[in-house]
NUVO-445474 format. One record per residue (C-alpha): x, y, z; residue number from 1. Coordinates in steps of 0.5 Angstrom, whole numbers, padded with zeros to 4 digits, m for minus. Example, Ala and Ser with C-alpha at 12.3 -4.5 7.8 and 13.67 -1.06 7.14 Angstrom:
<sites>
<u = 0025; v = m0009; w = 0016; resi = 1>
<u = 0027; v = m0002; w = 0014; resi = 2>
</sites>
This chain:
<sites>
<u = m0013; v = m0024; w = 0020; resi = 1>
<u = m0015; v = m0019; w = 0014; resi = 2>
<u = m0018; v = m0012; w = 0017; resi = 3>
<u = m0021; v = m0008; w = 0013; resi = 4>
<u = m0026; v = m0002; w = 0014; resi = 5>
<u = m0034; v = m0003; w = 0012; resi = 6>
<u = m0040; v = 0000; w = 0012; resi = 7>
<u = m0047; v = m0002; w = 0009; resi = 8>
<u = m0049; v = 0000; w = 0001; resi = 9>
<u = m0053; v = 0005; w = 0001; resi = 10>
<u = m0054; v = 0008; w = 0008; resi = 11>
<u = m0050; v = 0013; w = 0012; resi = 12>
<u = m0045; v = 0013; w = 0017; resi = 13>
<u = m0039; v = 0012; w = 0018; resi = 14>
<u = m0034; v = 0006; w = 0016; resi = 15>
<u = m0032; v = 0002; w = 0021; resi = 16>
<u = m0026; v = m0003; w = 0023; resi = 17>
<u = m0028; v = m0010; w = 0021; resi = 18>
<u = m0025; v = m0016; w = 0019; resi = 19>
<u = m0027; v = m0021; w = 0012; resi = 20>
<u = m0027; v = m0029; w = 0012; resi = 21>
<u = m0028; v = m0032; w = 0007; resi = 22>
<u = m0034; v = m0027; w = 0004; resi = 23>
<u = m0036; v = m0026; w = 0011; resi = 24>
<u = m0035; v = m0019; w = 0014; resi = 25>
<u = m0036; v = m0018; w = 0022; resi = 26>
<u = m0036; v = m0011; w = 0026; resi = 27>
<u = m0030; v = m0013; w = 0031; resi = 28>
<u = m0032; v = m0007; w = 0036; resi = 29>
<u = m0039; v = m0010; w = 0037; resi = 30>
<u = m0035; v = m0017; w = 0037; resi = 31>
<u = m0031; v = m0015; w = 0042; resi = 32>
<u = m0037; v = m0012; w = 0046; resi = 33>
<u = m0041; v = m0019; w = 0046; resi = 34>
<u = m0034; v = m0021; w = 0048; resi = 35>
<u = m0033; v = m0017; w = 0054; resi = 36>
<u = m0041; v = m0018; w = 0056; resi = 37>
<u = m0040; v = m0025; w = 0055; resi = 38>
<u = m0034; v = m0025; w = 0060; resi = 39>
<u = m0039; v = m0019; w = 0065; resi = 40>
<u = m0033; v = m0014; w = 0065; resi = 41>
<u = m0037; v = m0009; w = 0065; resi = 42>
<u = m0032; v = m0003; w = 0067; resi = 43>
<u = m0029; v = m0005; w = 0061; resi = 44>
<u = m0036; v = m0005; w = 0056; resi = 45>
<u = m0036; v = 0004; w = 0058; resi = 46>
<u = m0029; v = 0004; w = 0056; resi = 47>
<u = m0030; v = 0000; w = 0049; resi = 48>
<u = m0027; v = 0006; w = 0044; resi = 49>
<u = m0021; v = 0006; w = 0048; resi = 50>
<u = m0020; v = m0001; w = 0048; resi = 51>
<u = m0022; v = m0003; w = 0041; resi = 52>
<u = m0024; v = 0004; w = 0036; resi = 53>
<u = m0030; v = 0003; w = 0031; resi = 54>
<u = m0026; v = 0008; w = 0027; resi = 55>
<u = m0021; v = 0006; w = 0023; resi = 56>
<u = m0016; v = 0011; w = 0022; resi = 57>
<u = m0017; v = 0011; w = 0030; resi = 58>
<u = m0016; v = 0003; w = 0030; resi = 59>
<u = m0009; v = 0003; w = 0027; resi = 60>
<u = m0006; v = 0009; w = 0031; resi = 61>
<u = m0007; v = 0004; w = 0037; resi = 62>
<u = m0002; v = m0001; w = 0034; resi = 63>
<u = m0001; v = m0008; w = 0035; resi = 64>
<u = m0004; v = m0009; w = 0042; resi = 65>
<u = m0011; v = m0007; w = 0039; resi = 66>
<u = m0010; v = m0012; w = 0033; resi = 67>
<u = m0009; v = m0017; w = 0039; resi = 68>
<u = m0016; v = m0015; w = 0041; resi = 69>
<u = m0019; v = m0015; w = 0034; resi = 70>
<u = m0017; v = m0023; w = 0034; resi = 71>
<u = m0020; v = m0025; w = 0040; resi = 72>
<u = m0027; v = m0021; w = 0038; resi = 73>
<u = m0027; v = m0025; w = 0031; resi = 74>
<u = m0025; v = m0031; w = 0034; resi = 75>
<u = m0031; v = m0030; w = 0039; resi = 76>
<u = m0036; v = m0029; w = 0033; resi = 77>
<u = m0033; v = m0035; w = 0028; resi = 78>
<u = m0034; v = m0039; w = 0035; resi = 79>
<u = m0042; v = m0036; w = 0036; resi = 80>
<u = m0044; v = m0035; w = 0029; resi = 81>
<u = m0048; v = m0028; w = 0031; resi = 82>
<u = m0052; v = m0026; w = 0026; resi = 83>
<u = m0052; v = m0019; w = 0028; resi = 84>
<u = m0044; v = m0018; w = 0028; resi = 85>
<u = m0043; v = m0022; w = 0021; resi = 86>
<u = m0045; v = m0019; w = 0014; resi = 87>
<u = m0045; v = m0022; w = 0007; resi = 88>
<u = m0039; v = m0018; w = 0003; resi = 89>
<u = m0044; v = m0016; w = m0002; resi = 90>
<u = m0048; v = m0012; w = 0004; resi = 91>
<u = m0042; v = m0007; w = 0005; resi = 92>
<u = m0038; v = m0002; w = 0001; resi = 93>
<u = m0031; v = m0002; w = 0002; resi = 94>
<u = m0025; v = 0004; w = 0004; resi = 95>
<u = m0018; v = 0004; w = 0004; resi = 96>
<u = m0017; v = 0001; w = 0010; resi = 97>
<u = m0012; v = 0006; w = 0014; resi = 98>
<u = m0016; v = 0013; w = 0011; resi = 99>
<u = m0012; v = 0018; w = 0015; resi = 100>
<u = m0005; v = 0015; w = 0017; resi = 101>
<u = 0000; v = 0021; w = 0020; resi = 102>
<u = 0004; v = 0019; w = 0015; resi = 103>
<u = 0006; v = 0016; w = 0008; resi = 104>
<u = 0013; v = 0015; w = 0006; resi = 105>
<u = 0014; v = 0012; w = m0001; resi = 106>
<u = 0020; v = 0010; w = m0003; resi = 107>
<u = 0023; v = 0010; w = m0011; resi = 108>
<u = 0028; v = 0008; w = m0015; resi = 109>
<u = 0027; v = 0000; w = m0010; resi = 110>
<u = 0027; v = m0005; w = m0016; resi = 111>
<u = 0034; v = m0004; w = m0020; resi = 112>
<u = 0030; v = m0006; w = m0027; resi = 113>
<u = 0025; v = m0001; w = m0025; resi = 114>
<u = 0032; v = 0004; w = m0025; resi = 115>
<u = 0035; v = 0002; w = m0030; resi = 116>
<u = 0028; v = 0003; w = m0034; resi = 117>
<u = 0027; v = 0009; w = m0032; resi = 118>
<u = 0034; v = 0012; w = m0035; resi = 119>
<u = 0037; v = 0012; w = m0027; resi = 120>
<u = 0043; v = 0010; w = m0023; resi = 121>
<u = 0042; v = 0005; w = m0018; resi = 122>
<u = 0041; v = 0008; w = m0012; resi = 123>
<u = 0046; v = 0008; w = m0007; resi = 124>
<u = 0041; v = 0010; w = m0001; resi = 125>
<u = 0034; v = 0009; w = 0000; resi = 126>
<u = 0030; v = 0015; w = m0004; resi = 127>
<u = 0025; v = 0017; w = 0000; resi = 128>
<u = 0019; v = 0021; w = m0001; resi = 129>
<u = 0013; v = 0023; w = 0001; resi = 130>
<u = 0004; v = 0022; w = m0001; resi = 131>
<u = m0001; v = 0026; w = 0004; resi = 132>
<u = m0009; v = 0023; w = 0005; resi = 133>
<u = m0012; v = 0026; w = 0000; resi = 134>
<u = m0009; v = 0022; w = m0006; resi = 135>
<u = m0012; v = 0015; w = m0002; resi = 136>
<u = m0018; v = 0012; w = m0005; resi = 137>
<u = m0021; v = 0005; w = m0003; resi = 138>
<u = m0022; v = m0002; w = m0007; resi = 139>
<u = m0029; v = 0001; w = m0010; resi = 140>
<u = m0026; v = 0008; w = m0012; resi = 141>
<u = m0024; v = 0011; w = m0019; resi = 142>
<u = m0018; v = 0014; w = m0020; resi = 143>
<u = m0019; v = 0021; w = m0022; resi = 144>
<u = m0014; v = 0023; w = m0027; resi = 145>
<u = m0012; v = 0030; w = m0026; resi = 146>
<u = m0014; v = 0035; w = m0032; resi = 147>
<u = m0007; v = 0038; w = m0031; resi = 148>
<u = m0004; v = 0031; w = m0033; resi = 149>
<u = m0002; v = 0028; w = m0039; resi = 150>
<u = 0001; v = 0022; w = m0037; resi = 151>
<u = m0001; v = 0018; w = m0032; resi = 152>
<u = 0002; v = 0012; w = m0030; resi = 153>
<u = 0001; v = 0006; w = m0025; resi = 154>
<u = 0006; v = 0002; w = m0020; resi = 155>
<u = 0004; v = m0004; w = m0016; resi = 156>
<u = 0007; v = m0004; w = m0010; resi = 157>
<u = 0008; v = m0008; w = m0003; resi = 158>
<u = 0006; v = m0003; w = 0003; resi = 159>
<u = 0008; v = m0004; w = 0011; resi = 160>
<u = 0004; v = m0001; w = 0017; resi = 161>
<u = 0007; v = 0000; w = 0022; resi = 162>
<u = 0004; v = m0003; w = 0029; resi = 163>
<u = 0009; v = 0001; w = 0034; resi = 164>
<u = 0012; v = 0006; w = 0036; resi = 165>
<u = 0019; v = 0005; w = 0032; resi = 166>
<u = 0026; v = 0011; w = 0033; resi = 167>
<u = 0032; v = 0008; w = 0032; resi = 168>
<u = 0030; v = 0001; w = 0031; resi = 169>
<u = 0035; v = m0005; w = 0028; resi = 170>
<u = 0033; v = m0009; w = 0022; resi = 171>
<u = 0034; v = m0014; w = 0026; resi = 172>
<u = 0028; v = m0012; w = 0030; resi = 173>
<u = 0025; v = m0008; w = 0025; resi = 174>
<u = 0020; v = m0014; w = 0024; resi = 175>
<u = 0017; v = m0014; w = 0030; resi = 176>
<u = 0014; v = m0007; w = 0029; resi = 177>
<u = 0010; v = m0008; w = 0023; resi = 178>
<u = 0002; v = m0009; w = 0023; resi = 179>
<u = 0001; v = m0012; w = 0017; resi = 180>
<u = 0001; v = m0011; w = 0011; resi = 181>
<u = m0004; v = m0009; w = 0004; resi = 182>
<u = m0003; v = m0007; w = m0003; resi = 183>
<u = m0002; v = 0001; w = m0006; resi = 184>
<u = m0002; v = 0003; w = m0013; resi = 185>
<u = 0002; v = 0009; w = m0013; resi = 186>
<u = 0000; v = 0012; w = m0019; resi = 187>
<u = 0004; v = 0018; w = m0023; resi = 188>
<u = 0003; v = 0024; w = m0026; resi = 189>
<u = 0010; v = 0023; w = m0030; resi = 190>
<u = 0010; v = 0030; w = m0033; resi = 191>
<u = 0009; v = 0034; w = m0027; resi = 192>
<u = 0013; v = 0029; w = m0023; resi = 193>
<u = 0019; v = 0031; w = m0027; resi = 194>
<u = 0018; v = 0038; w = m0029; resi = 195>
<u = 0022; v = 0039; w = m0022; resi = 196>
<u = 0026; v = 0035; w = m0018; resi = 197>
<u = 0022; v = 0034; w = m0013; resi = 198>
<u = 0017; v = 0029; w = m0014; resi = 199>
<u = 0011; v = 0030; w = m0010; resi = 200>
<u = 0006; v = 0034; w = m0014; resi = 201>
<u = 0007; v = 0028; w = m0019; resi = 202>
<u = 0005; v = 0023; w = m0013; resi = 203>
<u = 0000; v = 0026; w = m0009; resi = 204>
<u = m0006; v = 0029; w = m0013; resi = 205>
<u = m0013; v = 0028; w = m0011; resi = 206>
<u = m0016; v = 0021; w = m0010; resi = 207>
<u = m0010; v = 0018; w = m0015; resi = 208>
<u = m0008; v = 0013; w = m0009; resi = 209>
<u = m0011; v = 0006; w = m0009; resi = 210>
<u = m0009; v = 0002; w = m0002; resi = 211>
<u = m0013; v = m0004; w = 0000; resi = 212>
<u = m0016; v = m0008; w = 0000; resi = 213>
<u = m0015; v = m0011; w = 0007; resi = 214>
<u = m0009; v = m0009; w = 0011; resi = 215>
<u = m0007; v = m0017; w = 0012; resi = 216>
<u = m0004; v = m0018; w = 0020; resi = 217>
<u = 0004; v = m0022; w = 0020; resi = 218>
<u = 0002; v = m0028; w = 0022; resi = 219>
<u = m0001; v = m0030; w = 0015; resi = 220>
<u = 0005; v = m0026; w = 0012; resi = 221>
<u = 0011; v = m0030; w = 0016; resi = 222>
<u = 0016; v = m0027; w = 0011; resi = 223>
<u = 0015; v = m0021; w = 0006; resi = 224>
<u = 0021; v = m0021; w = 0002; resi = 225>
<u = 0018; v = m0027; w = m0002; resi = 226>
<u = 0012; v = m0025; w = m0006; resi = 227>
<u = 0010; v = m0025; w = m0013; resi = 228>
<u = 0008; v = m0019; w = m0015; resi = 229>
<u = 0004; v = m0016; w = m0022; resi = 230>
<u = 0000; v = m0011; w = m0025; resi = 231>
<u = m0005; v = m0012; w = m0031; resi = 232>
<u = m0008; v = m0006; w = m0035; resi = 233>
<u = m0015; v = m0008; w = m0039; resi = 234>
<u = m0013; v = m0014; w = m0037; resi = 235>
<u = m0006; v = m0014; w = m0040; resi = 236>
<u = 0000; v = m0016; w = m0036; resi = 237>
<u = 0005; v = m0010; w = m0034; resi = 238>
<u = 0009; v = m0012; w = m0029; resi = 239>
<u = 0011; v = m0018; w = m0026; resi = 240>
<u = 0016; v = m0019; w = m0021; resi = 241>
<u = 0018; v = m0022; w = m0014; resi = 242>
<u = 0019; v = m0017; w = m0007; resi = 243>
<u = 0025; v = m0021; w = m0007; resi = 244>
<u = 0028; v = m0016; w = m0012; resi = 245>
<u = 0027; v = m0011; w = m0008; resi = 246>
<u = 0034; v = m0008; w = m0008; resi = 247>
<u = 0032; v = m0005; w = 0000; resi = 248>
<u = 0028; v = m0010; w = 0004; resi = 249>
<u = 0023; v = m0009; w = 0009; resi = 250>
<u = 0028; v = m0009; w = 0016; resi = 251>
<u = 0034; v = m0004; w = 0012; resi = 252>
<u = 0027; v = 0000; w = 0010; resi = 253>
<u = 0024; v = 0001; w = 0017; resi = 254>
<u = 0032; v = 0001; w = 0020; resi = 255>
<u = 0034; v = 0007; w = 0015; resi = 256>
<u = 0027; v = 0011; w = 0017; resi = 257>
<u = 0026; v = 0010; w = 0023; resi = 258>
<u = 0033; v = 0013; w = 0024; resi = 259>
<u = 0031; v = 0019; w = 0020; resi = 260>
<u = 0023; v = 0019; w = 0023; resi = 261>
<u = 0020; v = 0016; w = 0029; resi = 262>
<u = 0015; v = 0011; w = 0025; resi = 263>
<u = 0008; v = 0012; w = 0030; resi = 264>
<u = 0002; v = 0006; w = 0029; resi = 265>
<u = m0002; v = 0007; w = 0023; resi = 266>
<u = 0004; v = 0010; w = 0019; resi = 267>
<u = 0005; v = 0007; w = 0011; resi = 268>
<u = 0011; v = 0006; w = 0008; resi = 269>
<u = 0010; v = 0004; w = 0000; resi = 270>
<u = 0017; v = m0001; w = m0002; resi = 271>
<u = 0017; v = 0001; w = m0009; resi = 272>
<u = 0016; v = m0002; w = m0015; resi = 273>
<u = 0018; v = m0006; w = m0021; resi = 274>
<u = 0020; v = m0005; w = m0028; resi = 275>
<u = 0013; v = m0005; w = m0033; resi = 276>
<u = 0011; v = 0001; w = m0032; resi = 277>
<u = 0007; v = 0004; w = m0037; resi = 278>
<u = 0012; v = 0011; w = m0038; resi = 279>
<u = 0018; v = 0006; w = m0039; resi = 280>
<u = 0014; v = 0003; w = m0046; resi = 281>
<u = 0015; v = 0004; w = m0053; resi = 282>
<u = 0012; v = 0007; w = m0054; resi = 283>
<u = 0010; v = 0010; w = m0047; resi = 284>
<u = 0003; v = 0007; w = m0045; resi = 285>
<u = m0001; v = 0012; w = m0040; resi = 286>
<u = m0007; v = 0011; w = m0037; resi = 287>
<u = m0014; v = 0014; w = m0041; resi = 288>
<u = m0021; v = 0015; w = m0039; resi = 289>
<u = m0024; v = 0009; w = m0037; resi = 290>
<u = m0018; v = 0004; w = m0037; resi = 291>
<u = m0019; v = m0002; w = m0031; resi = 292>
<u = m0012; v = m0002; w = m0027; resi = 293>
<u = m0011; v = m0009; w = m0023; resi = 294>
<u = m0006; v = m0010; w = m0019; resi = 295>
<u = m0004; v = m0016; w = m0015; resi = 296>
<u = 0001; v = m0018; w = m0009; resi = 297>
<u = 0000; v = m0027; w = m0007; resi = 298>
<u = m0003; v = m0028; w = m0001; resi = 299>
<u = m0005; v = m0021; w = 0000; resi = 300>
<u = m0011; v = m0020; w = m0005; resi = 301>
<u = m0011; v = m0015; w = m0011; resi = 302>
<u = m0014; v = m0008; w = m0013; resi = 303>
<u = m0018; v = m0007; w = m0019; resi = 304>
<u = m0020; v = 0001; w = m0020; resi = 305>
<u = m0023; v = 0004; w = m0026; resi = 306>
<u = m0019; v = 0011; w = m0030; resi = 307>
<u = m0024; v = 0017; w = m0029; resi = 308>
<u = m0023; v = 0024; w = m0032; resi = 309>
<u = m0024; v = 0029; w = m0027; resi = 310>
<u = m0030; v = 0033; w = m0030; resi = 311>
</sites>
């Protein structure tokens, strides 16, 4: 199931949670409530926004057992076809899909050639840091480029959503713990990342982060350490890799944080990225005013979003 968070072009409102099949979008709260009054669970139908939020952000903080929910309510409405739960894609406008998570963790340095590029040692543990909710940005949005940037860069990068609570968790488990997962573009400012050694003020500027366009549930992604793996910048090639090559593999990520931090539902974490950045090039390639970033995972979709200048 691909989950994504909609709402009608042109008119207020919320985003609200849905799912997209081929081209078609459908409201999974409503889906669900046509469910429940089809089964006449009344007590239920009152306590909808506890069982299945409207709200994105509320939707993936309830985990896995709500995304179960979500899949009986679209199963209900491909099986009926009612018009008033399914839409046309190009009805609706599309935000990233997890708008607030508690948190995001990043992880650098997660492909050896992207280290060796950038003039690093191979690291021995994970580097960890961190982005917040104002640098997410959805699908359709631009990529603000900061006037206090002279060097922006992209990087594709395969992101987890955790589906439970994990603390402590083994990598032999870990996979258990995962919603799904979707696309980030952790853009860069590689100047003001490092001025410092602390990277974050060249992550986490304001509506930098493309992450979509779908948050895609485990069973369609039975194995994510074998995914190709690309960015395109004006059309051209820049990154091509495999998640195979990740030096840090999804369960040994979720095991190592989820011994330092207990992961809640809804949390992101972005797996790093591989070798092609535009800062590794010679000469260096930083993104401009009006440059098109796309970037790609298989069977995940992809994200194109346009460079803007801040005015």
């Amino acid at each position: 199931m691909k989950l994504i968070s909609y709402k009608f072009k042109g008119k207020p409102g919320a985003f609200r949670i849905g799912c997209i099949v081929d081209n078609k979008v459908i409201d999974l709260q409503e889906s669900y409530r046509a469910l429940l009054i089809s089964k006449q669970e009344k007590d239920a139908i009152h306590s909808i926004d506890n069982l299945l939020p409207a709200d994105p952000s509320s939707f993936f903080s309830m985990g896995i057992s709500v995304i179960e929910r979500a899949k009986e309510a679209c199963d209900y409405s491909l099986i009926h076809l009612n018009k008033g739960l399914m839409f046309d894609k190009d009805e609706v406008s599309l935000s990233t899909p997890i708008p607030a998570p508690s948190k995001i963790i990043c992880v650098g340095k997660n492909y050896a050639e992207h280290a060796v590029e950038m003039e690093s040692d191979v690291p021995e543990f994970p580097v960890l840091f961190a982005k917040f909710n104002n640098a997410l940005i959805g699908p359709e949005d631009d990529i603000e480029k900061s006037t206090f940037t002279g060097k922006l860069d992209y990087e594709v990068e395969l992101a987890v959503v955790i589906g439970k609570e994990a603390t402590h968790v083994s990598k032999e488990k870990a996979l258990n713990y995962i919603a799904g997962y979707t696309i980030g573009n952790d853009v860069t400012a590689r100047d003001l990342q490092k001025r410092t050694p602390q990277w974050l003020q060249g992550k986490t500027l304001d509506r930098s982060t493309p992450v979509g366009p779908s948050v895609v549930t485990t069973e369609e992604i039975p194995d994510p350490s074998n995914l190709s793996i690309h960015s395109f910048v004006n059309g051209e090639e820049r990154q091509n890799s495999n998640t195979s090559q990740l030096i840090f593999d999804i369960p040994f990520l979720i095991e190592f944080i989820s011994s330092l931090i207990t992961l809640k539902p809804g949390d992101i974490i972005l797996t790093g990225t591989p070798n092609g950045v535009g800062f590794a090039m010679n000469p260096p390639q930083f993104l401009q005013d009006g440059d098109v970033v796309t970037v790609e995972i298989e069977k995940l979709g992809r994200l194109e979003n346009k460079v803007t200048e801040r005015k």
